[in-house]
N, C-alpha and C positions, 0 to 999 in steps of 0.2 A: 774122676769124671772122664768119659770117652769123648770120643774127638766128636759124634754125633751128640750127647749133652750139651757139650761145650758151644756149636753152632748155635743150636738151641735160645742157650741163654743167653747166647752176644745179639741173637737178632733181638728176644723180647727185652733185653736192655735199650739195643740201637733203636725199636721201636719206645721204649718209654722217654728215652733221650730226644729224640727228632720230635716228638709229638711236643715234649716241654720246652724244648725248642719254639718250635711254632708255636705254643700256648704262651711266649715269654713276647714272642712277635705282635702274638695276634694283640698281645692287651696292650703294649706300645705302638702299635696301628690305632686302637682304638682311640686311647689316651690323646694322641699325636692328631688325631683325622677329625675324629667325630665333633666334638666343641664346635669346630671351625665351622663344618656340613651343618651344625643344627645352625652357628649364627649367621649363615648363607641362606638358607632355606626360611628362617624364620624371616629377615630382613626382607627379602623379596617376596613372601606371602604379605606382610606388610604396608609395603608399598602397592603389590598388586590389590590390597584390600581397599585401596582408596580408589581405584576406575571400579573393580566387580565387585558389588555387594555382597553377594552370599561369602565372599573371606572373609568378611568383616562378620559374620554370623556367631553365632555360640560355638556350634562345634569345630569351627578349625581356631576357634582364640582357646578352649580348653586343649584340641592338641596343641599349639604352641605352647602353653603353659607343663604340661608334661613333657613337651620334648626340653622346654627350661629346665626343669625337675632333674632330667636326665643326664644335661650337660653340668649342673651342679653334682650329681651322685660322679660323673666321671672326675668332676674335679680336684676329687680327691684323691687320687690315683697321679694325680698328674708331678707332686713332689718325687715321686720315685719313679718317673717312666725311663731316665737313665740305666736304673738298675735293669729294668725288662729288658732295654736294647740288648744293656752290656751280656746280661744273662742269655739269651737267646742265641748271640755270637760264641762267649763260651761254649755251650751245650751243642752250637753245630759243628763245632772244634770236635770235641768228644764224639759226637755223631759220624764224622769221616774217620775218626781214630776207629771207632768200633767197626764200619766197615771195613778198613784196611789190617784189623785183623781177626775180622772174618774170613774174610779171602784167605790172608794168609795160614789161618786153620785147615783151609779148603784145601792148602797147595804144598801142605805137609809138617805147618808149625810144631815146635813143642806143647802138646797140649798142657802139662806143667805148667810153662811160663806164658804160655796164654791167656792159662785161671789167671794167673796175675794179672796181669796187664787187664783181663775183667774187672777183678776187685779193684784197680789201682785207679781204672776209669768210673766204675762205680762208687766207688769214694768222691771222688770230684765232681762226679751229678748231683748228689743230696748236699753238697758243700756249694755248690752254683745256684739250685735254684732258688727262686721268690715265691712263697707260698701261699702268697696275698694276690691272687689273682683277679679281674675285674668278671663282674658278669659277662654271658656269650664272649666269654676268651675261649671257650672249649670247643661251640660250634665254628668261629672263626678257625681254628686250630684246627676241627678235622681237614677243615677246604685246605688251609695250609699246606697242611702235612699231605692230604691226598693228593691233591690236583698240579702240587708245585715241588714236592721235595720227590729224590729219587730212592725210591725206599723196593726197588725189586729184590733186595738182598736179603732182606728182612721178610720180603712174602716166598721166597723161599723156603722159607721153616716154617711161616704163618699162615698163609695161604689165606688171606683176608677175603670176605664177603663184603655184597653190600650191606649188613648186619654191622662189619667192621665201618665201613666208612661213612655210616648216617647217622651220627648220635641216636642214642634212645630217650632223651630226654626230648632233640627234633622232633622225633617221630611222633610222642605222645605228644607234643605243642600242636602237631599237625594233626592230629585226630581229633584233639580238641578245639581247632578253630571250625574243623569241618562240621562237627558235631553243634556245635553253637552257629555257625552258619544256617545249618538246615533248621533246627530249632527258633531261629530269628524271621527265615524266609518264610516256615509253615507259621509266625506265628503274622506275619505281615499280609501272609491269604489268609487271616482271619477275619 
């Protein structure tokens, strides 16, 4: 492998690594945060249900019950959210490892013993992760990974779009709310 492969694959690793990284984060954010936010939010529409009537209605006692639903589906995640933390620190370990030697390919390493230290890191990624991730761990993750981790080293060689950083599963949610929006509104001017 030439020293321009080798860049190559240490970025699309450092990118697979930093993103499970963040996806290790985002699902012990969520495990850790959300429960809390629903029994916040629910308790206070509660209370305010008893001054303003329309809370007290059907459709915000069915959202509440869904967002119930919801904090029970995370609950189950919540016996293992250590392992996310601890996972997510690993893999940012490995993530500044594969940066620094990146660089150091840049600034004349042995590429030889660079493949190594690849493999040696790439062994220790599929031996770190949790592959039991919680739903929207992946859209949390891209924010993550975009907005907060420093990953220029990596677009370097990848040279990311906005393609790269807005899921495609977002995009199709958002098509489809927009779609079912206008289909609701034309069907309410009926």
């Amino acid at each position: 492998m030439d020293k321009d492969g080798l860049l190559k694959s240490i970025a699309e690793m450092g990118y697979n690594v930093g993103f499970g990284a963040k996806k290790h984060f985002a699902t012990y954010d969520i495990v850790q945060k959300v429960p809390g936010a629903i029994g916040f939010v629910s308790l206070a529409i509660g209370v305010f249900a008893l001054i303003f009537e329309p809370l007290s209605a059907k459709l915000p006692s069915a959202c509440l019950v869904v967002a119930g639903v919801l904090a029970l589906y995370i609950s189950f995640f919540d016996h293992c959210k250590g392992d996310y933390e601890e996972g997510g620190r690993k893999l940012t370990v490995l993530y500044n490892e594969l940066r620094d030697l990146y660089r150091g390919v840049q600034g004349g390493m042995d590429v030889s013993a660079a493949h190594a230290s690849l493999k040696s890191i790439e062994m220790k990624y599929y031996a770190t992760c949790v592959s039991n991730q919680i739903a929207g761990s992946d859209w949390y993750a891209h924010y993550k990974f975009f907005a907060q981790m420093q990953h220029d080293w990596i677009d370097e060689q990848k040279r990311f779009t906005w393609r790269d950083k807005v899921p495609l599963s977002f995009r199709v949610w958002l098509i489809l709310l927009v779609v079912i929006g206008g289909l609701w509104a034309a069907w309410a001017l009926l």
